[in-house]
C-alpha positions in Angstrom: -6.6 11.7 -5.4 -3.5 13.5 -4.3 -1.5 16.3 -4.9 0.8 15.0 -7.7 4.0 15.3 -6.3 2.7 13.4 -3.4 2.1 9.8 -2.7 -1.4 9.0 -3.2 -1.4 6.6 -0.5 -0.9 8.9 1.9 -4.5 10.5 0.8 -6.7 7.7 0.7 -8.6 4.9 2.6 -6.4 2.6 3.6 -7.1 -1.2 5.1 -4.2 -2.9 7.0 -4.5 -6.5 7.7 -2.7 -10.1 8.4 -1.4 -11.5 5.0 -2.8 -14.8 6.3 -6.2 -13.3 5.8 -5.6 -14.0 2.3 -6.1 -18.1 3.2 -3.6 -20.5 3.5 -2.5 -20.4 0.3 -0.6 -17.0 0.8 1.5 -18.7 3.3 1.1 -22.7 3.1 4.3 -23.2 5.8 3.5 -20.4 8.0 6.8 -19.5 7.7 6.2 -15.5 7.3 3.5 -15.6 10.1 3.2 -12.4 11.8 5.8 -11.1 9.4 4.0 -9.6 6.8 0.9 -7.4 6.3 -1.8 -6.9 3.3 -1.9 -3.0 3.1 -5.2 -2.2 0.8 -5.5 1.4 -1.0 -9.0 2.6 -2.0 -10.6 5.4 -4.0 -12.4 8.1 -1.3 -14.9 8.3 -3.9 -16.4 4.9 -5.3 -14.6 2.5 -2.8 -12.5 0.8 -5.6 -9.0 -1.1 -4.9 -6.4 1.0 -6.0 -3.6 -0.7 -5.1 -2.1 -3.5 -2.2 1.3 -4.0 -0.9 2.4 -7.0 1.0 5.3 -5.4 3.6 6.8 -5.9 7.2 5.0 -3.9 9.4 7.7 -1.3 10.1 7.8 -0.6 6.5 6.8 2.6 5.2 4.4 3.4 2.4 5.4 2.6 -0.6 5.4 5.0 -4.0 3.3 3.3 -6.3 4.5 5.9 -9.2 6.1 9.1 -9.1 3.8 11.7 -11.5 6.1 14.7 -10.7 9.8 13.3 -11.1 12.4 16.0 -10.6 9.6 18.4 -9.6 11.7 18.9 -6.2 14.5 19.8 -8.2 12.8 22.6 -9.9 11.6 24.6 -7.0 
């Protein structure tokens, strides 16, 4: 998917949407409307769900794992 010391999110499809579109069960108050956003990761190749994050807009992406730790260190 991605080079391993990078974040894979970076390289793939990715869907950004309202949290709300999740129905009103993700937010029964309303009370984190227009706060948060569903961000969807997919594979390039088969179009399967990787992974999802529900952040503030602003936020950046977030490292799902790190598959290289220290690897900075050692160049």
């Amino acid at each position: 998917l991605a080079p391993v010391e990078e974040n894979f999110k970076e390289w793939v499809p990715e869907r950004r949407r309202p949290i709300g579109d999740l129905g009103p069960q993700a937010d029964p108050f309303g009370v984190g409307r227009g706060r948060f956003e569903l961000r969807e990761y997919y594979c390039p190749g088969c179009g399967a769900l990787l992974a999802t994050d529900a952040v503030e807009p602003d936020e950046p992406v977030v490292w799902e794992l790190d598959l290289a730790p220290g690897m900075e260190a050692a160049e």
